[in-house]
C-alpha positions, 0 to 999 in steps of 0.5 A, spaced: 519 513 536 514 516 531 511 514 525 514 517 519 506 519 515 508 517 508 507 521 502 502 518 500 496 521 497 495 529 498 488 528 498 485 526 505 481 521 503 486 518 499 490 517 506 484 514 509 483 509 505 491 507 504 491 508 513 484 503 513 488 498 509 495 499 513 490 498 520 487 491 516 493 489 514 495 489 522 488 485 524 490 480 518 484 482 514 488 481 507 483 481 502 479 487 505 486 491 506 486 488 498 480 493 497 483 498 501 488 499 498 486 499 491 481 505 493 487 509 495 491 506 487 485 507 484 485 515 486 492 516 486 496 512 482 504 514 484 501 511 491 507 508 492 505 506 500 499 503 497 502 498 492 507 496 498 502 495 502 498 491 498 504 487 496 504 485 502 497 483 504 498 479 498 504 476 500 500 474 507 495 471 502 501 467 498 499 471 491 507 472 490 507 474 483 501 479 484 506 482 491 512 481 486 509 486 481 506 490 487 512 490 489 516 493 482 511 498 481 512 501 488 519 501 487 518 504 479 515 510 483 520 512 487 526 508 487 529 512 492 524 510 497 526 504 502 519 503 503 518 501 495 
């Protein structure tokens, strides 16, 4: 089964920066995968994968409520998303 590559940013760079997150994610590097993640939010704001993956580097690192709102601002953006 393939990976379905998420709409994310048109811009290469910004899909670098959400891909180094989601990888550091998987190596349990929270707070890096934090930093990541916000380069990808900081160059494209709808980022909607980003903010789900954030929220789930925080939610690995017991910040609740900021995964929460991660959480809500992804599903705020793309409602229709069943990532978000």
């Amino acid at each position: 089964m393939t990976e379905q590559q998420p709409s994310l940013p048109n811009n290469y760079d910004d899909w670098c920066w959400y891909r180094q997150g989601k990888k550091q994610n998987d190596e349990k590097q929270y707070e890096q995968a934090i930093a990541s993640f916000d380069r990808a939010i900081q160059r494209e704001s709808n980022a909607y994968e980003a903010l789900y993956g954030k929220g789930n580097a925080l939610f690995y690192l017991k910040r609740y409520e900021e995964a929460i709102d991660c959480y809500e601002r992804a599903a705020s953006i793309k409602p229709d998303s069943c990532i978000a």
